[in-house]
C-alpha positions in Angstrom: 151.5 -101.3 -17.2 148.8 -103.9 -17.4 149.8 -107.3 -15.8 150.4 -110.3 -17.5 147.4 -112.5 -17.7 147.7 -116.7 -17.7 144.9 -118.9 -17.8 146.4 -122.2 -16.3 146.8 -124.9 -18.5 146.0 -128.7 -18.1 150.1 -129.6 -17.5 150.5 -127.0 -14.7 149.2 -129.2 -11.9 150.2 -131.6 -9.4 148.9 -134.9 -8.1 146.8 -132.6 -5.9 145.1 -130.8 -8.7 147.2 -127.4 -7.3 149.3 -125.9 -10.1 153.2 -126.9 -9.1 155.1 -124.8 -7.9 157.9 -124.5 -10.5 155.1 -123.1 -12.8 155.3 -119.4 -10.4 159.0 -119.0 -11.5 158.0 -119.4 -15.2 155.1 -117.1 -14.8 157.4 -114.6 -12.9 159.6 -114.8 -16.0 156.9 -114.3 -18.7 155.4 -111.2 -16.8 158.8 -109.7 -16.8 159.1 -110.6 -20.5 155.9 -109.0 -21.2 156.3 -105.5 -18.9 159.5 -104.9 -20.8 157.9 -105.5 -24.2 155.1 -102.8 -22.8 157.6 -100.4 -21.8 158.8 -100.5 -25.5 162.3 -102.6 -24.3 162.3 -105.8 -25.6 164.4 -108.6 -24.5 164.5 -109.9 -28.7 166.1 -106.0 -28.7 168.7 -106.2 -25.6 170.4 -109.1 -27.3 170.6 -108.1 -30.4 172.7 -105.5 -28.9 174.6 -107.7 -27.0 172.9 -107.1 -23.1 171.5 -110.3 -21.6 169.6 -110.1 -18.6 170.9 -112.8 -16.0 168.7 -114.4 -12.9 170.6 -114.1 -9.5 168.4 -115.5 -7.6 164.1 -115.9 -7.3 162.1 -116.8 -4.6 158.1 -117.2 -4.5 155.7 -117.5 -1.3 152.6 -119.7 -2.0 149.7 -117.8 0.1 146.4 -120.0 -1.8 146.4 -122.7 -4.4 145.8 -121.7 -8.4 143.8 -125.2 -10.1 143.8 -126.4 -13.9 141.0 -123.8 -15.4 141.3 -120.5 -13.2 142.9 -117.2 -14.8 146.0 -115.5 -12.7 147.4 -112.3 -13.0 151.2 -111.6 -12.2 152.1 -108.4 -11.9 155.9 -107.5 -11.8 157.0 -104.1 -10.0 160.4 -103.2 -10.6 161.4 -102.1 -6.8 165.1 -101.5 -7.3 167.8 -100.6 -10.2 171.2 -99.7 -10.1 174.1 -99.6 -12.9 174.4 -103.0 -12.4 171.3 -105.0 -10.8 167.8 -104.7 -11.1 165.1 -106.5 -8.5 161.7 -107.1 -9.2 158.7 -108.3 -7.2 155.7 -110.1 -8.1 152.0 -110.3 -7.3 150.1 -112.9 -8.2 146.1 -112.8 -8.2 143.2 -114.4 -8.9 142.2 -112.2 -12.1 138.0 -112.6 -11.1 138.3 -112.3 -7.3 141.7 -110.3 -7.1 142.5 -112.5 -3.5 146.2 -112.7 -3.6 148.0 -116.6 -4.4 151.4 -115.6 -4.0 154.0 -113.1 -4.5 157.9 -113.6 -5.0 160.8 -111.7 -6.0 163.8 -112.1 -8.9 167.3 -110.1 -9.0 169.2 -109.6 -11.8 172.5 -108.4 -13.5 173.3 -107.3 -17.0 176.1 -109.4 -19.0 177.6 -108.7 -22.0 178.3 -111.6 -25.0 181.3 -112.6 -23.1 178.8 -113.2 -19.8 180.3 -110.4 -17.7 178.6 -108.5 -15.9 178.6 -105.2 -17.0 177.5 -101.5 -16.4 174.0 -101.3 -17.7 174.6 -97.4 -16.7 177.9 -97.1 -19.4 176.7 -99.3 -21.6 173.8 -98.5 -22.8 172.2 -94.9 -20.4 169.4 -95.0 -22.5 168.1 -98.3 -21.7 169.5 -97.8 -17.9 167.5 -94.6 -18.0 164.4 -96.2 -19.6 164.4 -98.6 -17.1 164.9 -96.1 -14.5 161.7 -94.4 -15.6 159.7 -97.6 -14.8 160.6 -97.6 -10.9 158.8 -94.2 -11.0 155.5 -95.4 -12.5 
């Protein structure tokens, strides 16, 4: 899959002139977005079949600072799936230099319209397998 590519916009950064921090977690998200809409699973899809994917819990570690003008990409990598839970961690790069600016991690569950967690596994095996299939790539 190719990673998702962000060219930082003029509302991203602090004070400083370094893109805030809050902004990772939203690019985490989008690049998640976007791999699953590569991998022929859209999100627009899941719900319309009643599946929403839930955020446990996220965390980011800020190695260099990103500025107003420069071009990241974020590159998700599915590291763990089960009936239930999938984890996911995150690179993010400088697209011209490739130096690493941080990297970070999301887990998530699978809820139904009632927003109960659910068996991804019994639910639906052929997205559980699908998504599977991309912890092998």
């Amino acid at each position: 899959m190719n990673p998702y590519i962000h060219k930082v916009d003029f509302y991203e950064p602090d004070q400083m002139g370094v893109v805030h921090h809050s902004n990772y977690i939203r690019w985490f998200e989008t690049a998640r977005i976007d791999a699953l809409d590569q991998a022929g699973l859209t999100y627009a899809k899941m719900e319309e079949d009643g599946l929403f994917g839930v955020t446990l819990s996220v965390s980011c570690e800020y190695r260099r600072s990103v500025r107003f003008g420069q071009t990241v990409e974020v590159e998700p990598v599915l590291t763990d799936v089960d009936d239930r839970f999938m984890t996911i961690h995150y690179i993010v790069r400088d697209a011209d230099s490739k130096k690493e600016r941080a990297t970070g991690d999301s887990k998530h569950c699978f809820v139904g319209l009632d927003g109960k967690m659910l068996s991804l596994k019994e639910t639906d095996p052929a997205l559980y397998d699908a998504i599977c299939a991309l912890i092998e790539k």
